[in-house]
N, C-alpha and C positions, 0 to 999 in steps of 0.2 A: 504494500500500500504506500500512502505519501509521507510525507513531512511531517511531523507534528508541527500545529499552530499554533502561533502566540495570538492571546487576547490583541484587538489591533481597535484601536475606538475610530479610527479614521476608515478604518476600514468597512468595519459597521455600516459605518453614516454614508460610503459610497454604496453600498449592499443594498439598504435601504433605498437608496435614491437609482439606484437600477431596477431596483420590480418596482419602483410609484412610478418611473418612466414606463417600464414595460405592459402595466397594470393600464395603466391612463391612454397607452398608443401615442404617448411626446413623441413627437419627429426629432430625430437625434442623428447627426454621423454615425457610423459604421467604426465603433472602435478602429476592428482591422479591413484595411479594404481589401482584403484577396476575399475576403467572403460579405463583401459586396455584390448582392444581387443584378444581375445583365439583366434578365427577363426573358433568359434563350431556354426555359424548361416549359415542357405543358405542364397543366394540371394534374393531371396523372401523374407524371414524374415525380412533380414536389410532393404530392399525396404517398405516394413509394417511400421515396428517401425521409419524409417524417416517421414513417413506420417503423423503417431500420432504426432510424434514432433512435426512437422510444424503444424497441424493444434492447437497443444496447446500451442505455439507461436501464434498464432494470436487469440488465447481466450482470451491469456492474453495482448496483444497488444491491440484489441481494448475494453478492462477495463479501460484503462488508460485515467483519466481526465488528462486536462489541468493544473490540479496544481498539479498533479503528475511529471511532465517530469524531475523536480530534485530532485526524490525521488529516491534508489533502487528498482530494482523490482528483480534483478538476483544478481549471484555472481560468477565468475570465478576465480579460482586456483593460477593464478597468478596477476591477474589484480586488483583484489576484485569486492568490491559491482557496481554494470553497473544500469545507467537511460536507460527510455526507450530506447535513439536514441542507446545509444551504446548495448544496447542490442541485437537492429536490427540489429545491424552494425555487431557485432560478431557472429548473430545467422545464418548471410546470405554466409558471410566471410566461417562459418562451414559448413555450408552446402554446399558452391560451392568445398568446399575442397574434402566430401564426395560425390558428385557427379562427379568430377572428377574420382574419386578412382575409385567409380563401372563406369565406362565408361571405365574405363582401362581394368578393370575385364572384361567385357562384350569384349573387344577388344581381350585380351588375351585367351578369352575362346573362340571366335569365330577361334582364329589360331588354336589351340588347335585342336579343333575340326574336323577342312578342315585337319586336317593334318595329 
């Protein structure tokens, strides 16, 4: 497994302020830009590749012994290294982000469409 973490109060406060961003859909940069979205995938595709995701999120979730939960297991762009909970926390946080998104999609293409 990772690192053990030190308590980090600044850390927190950015942890925090990435799921009320991700929570709320704030337009924000791209921490990193290589995974910057082009817009060269269908629907289908991104619908696949979240699947993998999640289910390799919870390969690695249930790895995790109990004297792990203050260790790194992830690392995010601006937060840094994340233990399990906040892993979860930010992996679900993204995901509802991106589930939002394509339900919009799917909404906008159903206008589209009738139209």
């Amino acid at each position: 497994m990772g690192e053990t973490i030190e308590a980090n109060p600044s850390a927190d406060e950015l942890f925090k302020v990435v799921i009320d961003i991700l929570e709320k859909d704030v337009p924000v940069d791209v921490p990193d830009p290589s995974i910057e979205p082009v817009g060269d995938k269908k629907l289908s595709d991104l619908l696949d590749l979240w699947d993998v995701e999640r289910k390799a999120l919870g390969k690695l979730l249930e790895a995790i012994a109990p004297e792990d939960m203050d260790k790194a297991i992830a690392s995010h762009a601006v937060t840094g290294p994340l233990e399990p909970l906040r892993t979860l926390e930010l992996a679900i946080a993204h995901f509802d982000t991106h589930h939002r998104q394509i339900c919009k999609l799917r909404e906008e293409y159903k206008t589209v469409k009738t139209a």
